[in-house]
N, C-alpha and C positions, 0 to 999 in steps of 0.2 A: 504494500500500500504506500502511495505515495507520502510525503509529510504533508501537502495541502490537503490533498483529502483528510487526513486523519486529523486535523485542525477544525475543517467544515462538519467532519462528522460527530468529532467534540462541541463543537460550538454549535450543530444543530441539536445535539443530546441538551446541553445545557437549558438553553432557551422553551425546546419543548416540555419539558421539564418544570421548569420552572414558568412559564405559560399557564400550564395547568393549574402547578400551584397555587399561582394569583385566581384561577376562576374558586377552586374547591376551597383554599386552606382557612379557615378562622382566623390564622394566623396572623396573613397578609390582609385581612381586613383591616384588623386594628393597624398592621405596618403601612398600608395605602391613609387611613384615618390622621397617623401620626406624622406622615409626609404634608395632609390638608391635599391628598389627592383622589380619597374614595371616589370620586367620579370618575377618575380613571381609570379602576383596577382593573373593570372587565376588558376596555379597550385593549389594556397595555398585554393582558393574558392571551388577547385574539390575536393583536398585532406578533407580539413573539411567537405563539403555535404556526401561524401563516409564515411568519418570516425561517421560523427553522425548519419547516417545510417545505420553504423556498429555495435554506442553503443546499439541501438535499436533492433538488429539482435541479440546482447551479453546476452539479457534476455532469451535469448532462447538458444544458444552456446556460453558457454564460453571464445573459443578460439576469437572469434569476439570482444566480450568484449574486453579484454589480447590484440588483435593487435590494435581494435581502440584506447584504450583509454591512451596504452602504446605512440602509434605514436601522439596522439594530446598532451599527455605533455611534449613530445620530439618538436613538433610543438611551443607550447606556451614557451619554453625552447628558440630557435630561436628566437620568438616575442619577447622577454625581450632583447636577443642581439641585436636584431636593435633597441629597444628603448636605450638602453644602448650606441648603436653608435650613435646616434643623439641628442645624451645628450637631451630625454625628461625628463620633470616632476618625482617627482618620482611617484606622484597621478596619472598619464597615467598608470602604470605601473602596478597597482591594479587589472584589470579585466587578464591580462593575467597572473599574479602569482597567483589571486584566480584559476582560471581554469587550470593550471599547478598543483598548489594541489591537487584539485578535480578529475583530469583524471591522477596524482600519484598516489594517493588513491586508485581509482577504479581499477587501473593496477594490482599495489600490491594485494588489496582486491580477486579481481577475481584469484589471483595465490597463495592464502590462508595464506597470510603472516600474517593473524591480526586471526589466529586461536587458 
């Protein structure tokens, strides 16, 4: 397996994943409540399922790739502004910059920047 792929298919695991979690978990209500984002939870759970659904569709079309993985680090771009507005931790802060990397990377990558 290549390392991109194995990148796109961790980073579609993650987001599907955690997609859902924002629709199901009680958890994430209160964590969307506490950002002063509850209006967004279900979007932001639709938008991730679809987008790492996307990355997965990307191995195959490029352009999928290029729109998923562009919109989840524009995504994870936001999650750092609400951790930013709620003055969390900055160790909170870790899982959505790594993933902000990773689907910059893959955006850029898939639109041949690193050629």
């Amino acid at each position: 397996m290549e390392f991109r792929t194995a990148l796109v298919l961790g980073s579609s695991l993650a987001f599907l994943s955690y997609g859902v979690h924002c629709l199901v978990s009680p958890s994430m209500r209160l964590e969307f409540a506490r950002y002063r984002l509850a209006h967004l939870r279900v979007l932001t759970g639709l938008l991730e399922i679809l987008a790492g659904l996307g990355l997965i569709a990307g191995l195959r079309w490029p352009l999928a790739l290029q729109l998923s993985s562009g919109g989840l680090a524009l995504l994870m771009g936001f999650a750092l502004a609400a951790r930013l507005r709620v003055r969390d931790a900055l160790p909170l802060w870790i899982p959505a910059a790594a993933l902000l990397v990773l689907n910059g990377y893959l955006c850029l990558s898939s639109l041949g920047a690193f050629e």
